[in-house]
C-alpha positions in Angstrom: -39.6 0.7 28.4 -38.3 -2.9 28.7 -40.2 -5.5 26.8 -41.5 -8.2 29.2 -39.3 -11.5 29.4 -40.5 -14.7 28.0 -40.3 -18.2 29.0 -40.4 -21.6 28.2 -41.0 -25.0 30.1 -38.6 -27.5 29.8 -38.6 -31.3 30.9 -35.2 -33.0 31.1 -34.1 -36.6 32.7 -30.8 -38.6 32.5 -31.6 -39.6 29.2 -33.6 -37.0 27.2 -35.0 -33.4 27.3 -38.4 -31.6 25.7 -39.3 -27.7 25.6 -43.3 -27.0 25.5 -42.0 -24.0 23.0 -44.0 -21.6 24.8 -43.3 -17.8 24.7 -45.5 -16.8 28.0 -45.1 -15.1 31.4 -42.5 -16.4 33.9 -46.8 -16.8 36.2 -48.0 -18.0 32.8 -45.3 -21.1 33.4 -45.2 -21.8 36.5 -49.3 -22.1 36.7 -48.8 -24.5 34.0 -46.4 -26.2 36.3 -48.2 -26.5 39.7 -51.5 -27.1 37.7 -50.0 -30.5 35.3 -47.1 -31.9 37.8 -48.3 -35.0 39.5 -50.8 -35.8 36.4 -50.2 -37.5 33.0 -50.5 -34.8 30.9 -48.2 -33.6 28.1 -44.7 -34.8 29.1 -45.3 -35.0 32.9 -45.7 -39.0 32.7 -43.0 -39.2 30.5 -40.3 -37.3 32.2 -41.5 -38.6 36.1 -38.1 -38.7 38.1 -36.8 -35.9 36.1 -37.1 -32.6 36.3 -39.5 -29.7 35.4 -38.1 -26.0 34.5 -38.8 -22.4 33.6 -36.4 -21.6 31.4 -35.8 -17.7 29.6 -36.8 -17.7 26.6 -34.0 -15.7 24.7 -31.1 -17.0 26.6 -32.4 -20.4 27.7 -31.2 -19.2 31.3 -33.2 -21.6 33.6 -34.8 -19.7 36.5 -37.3 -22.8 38.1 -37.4 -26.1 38.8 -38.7 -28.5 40.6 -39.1 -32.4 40.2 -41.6 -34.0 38.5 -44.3 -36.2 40.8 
């Protein structure tokens, strides 16, 4: 049976980047996404103009992103 992929969310702009460190669902993610983009919460107000990913967890292979609001 194959074990279920992890993933991470990642915040990166033209001058820095920041992982959550998560190890959750690829929905587990992207909830956090749509639910905290557009707010001030964790890194969102910091990385605004930048973007917002889903990366693998294991091989860092980015599979989402969108902007952040």
């Amino acid at each position: 049976m194959e074990q279920t992929k992890k993933f991470d969310v990642v915040f990166n702009d033209s001058a820095d980047s920041s992982c959550k460190g998560f190890n959750e669902s690829y929905e587990y993610c992207l909830d956090y996404i749509k639910t905290y983009n557009g707010t001030s919460y964790s890194y969102f107000e910091d990385y605004k103009g930048g973007t917002v990913s889903i990366v693998e967890s294991e091989t860092r292979e980015e599979v989402y992103s969108e902007p952040v609001k």
